[in-house]
PyMOL commands that place a pseudoatom at each C-alpha (Angstrom):
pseudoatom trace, name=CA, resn=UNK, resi=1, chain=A, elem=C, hetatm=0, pos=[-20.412, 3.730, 4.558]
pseudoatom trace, name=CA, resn=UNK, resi=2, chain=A, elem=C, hetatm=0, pos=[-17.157, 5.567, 2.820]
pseudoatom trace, name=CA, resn=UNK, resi=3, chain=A, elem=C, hetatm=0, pos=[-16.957, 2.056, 0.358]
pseudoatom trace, name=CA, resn=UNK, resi=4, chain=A, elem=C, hetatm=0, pos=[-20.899, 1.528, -0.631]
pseudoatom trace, name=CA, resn=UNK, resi=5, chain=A, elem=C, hetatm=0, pos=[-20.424, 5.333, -1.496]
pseudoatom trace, name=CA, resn=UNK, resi=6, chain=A, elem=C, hetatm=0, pos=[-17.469, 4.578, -3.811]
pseudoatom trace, name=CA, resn=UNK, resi=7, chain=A, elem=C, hetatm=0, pos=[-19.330, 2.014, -5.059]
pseudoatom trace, name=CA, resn=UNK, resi=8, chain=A, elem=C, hetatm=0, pos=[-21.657, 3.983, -6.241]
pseudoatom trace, name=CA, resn=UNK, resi=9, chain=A, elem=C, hetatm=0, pos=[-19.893, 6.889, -7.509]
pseudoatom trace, name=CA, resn=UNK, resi=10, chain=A, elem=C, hetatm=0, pos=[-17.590, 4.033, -9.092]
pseudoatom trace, name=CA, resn=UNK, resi=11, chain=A, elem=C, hetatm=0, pos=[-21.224, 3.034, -11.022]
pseudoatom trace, name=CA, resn=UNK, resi=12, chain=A, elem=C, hetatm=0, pos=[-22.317, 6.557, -12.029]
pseudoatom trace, name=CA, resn=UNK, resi=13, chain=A, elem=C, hetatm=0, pos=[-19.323, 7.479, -13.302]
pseudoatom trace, name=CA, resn=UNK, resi=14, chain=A, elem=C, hetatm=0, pos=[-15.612, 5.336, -13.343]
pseudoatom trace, name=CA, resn=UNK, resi=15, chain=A, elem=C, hetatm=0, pos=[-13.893, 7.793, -14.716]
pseudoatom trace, name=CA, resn=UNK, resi=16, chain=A, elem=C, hetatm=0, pos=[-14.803, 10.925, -12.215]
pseudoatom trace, name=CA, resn=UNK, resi=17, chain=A, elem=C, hetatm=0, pos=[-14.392, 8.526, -9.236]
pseudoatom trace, name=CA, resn=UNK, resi=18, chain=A, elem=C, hetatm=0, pos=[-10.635, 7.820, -10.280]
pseudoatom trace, name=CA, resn=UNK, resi=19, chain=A, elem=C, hetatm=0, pos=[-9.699, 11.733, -11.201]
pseudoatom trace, name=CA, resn=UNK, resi=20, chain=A, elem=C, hetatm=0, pos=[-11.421, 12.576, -7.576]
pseudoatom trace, name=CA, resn=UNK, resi=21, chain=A, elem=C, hetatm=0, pos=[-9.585, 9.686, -6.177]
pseudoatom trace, name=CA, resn=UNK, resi=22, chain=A, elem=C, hetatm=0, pos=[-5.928, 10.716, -7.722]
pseudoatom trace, name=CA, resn=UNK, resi=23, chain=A, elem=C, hetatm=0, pos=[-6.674, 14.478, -6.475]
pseudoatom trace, name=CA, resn=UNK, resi=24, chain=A, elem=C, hetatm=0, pos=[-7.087, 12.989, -2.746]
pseudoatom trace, name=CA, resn=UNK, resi=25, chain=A, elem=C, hetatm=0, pos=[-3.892, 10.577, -2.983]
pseudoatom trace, name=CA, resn=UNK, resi=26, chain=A, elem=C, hetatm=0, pos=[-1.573, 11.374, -5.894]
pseudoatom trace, name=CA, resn=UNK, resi=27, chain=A, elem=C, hetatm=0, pos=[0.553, 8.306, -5.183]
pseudoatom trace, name=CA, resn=UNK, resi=28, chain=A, elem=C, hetatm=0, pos=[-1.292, 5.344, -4.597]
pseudoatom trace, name=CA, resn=UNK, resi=29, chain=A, elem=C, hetatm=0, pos=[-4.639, 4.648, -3.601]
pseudoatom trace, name=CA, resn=UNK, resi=30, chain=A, elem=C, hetatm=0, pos=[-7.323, 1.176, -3.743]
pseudoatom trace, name=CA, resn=UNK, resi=31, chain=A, elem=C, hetatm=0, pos=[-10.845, 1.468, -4.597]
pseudoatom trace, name=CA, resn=UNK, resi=32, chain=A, elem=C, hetatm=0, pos=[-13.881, -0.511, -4.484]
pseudoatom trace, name=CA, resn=UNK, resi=33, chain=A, elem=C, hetatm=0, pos=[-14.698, -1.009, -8.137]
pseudoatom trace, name=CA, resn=UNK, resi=34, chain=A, elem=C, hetatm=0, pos=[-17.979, -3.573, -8.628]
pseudoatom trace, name=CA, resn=UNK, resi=35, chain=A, elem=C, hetatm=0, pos=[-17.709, -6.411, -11.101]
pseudoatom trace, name=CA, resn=UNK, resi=36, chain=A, elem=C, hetatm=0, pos=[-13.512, -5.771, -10.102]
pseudoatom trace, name=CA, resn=UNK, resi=37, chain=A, elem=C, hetatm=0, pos=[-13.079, -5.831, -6.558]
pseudoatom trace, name=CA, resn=UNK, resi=38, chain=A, elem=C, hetatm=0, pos=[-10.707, -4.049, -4.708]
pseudoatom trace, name=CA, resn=UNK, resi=39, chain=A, elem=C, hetatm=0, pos=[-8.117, -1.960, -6.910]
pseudoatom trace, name=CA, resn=UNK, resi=40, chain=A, elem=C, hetatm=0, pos=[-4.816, -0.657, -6.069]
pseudoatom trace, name=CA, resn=UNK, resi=41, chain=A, elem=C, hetatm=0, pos=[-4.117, 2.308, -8.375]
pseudoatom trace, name=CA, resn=UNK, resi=42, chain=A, elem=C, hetatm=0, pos=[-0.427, 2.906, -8.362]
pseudoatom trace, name=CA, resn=UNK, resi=43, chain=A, elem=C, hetatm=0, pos=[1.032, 6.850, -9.436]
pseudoatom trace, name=CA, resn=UNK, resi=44, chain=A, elem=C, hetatm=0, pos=[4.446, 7.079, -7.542]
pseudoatom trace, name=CA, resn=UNK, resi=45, chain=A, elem=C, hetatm=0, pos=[6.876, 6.044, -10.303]
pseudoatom trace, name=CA, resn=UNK, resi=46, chain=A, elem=C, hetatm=0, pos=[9.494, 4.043, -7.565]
pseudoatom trace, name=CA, resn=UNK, resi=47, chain=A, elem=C, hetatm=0, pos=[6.239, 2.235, -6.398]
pseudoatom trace, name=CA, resn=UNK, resi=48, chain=A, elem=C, hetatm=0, pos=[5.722, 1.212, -10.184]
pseudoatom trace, name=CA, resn=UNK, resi=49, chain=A, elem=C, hetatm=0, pos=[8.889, 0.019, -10.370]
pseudoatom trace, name=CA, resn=UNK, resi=50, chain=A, elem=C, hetatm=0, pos=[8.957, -1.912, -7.232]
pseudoatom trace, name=CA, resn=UNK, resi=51, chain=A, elem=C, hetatm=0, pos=[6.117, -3.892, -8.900]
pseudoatom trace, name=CA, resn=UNK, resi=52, chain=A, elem=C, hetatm=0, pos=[7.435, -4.501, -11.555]
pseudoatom trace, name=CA, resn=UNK, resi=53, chain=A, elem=C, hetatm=0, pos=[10.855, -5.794, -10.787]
pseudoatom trace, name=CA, resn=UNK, resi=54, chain=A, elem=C, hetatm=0, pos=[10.247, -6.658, -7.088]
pseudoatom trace, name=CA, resn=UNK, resi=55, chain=A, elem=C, hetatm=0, pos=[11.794, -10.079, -6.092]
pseudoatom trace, name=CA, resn=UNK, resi=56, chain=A, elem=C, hetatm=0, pos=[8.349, -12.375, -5.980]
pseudoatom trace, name=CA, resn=UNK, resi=57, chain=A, elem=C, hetatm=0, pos=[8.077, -12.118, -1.921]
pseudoatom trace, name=CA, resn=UNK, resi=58, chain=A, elem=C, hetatm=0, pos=[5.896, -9.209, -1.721]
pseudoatom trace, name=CA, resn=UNK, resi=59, chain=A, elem=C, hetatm=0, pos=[3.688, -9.297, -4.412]
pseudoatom trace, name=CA, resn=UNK, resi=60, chain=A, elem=C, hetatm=0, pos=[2.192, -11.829, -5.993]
pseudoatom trace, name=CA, resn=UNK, resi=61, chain=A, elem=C, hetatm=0, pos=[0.242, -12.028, -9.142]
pseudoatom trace, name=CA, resn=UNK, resi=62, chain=A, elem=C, hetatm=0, pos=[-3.076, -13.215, -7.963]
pseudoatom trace, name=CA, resn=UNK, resi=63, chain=A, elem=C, hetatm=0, pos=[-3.633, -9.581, -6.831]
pseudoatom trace, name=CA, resn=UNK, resi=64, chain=A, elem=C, hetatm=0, pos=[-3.512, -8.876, -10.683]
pseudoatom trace, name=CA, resn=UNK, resi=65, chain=A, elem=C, hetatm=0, pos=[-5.986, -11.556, -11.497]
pseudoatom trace, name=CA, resn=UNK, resi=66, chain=A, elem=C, hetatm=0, pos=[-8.934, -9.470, -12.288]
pseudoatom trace, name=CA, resn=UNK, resi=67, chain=A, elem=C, hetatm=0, pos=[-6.671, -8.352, -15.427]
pseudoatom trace, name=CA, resn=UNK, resi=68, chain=A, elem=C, hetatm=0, pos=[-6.077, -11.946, -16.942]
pseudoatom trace, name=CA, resn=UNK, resi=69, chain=A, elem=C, hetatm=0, pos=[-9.251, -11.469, -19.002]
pseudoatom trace, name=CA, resn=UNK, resi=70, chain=A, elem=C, hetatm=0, pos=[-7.931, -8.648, -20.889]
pseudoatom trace, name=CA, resn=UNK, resi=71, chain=A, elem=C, hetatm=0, pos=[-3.733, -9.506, -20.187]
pseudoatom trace, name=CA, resn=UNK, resi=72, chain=A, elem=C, hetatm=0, pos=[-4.219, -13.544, -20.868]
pseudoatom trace, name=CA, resn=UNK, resi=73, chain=A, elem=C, hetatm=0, pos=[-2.425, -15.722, -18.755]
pseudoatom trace, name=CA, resn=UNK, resi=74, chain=A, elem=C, hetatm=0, pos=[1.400, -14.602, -19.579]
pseudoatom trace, name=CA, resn=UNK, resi=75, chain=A, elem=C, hetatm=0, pos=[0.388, -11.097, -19.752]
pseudoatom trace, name=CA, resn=UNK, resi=76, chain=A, elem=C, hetatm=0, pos=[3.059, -9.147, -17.343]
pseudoatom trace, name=CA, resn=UNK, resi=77, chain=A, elem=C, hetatm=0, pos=[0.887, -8.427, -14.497]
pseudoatom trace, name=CA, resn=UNK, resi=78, chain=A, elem=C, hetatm=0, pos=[-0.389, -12.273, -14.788]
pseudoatom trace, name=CA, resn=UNK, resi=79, chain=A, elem=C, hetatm=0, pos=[2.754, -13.789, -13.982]
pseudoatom trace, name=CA, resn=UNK, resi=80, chain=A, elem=C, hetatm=0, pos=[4.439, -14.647, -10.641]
pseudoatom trace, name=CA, resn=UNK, resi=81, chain=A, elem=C, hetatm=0, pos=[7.887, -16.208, -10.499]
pseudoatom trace, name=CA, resn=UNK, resi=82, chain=A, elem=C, hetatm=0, pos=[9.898, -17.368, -13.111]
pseudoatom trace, name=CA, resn=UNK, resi=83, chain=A, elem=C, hetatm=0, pos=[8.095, -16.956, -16.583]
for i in range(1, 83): cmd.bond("trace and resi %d" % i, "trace and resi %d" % (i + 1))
show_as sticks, trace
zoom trace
């Protein structure tokens, strides 16, 4: 029930649905976003990092791939491994 209720708050308004999201849990959080599938939105500055400059073990770019429309193929979040 909680997720088709994101859903639809997600619809009505994107915006307002992250803001009351972040407000609930300020450093990390995943979402139900239609036409995107599940997001993880990421505030806690060591957790950025981690993703950025983690090893290739624990995450792997396919998690990003609802960005390679927008990022392109060799965009940072697109790639996993050795570029």
């Amino acid at each position: 029930k909680a997720a088709f209720l994101q859903k639809l708050n997600w619809i009505a308004d994107p915006i307002k649905c992250l803001e009351e999201a972040s407000k609930k849990h300020p450093d990390i959080f995943t979402i139900e976003a239609p036409g995107f599938g599940t997001i993880v939105v990421v505030s806690d500055p060591q957790a950025l990092k981690e993703a950025f400059v983690n090893d290739g073990k624990k995450l792997k770019a396919p998690l990003f791939q609802p960005f390679v429309p927008v990022v392109g193929n060799y965009g940072l979040t697109s790639l996993s491994g050795e570029p």
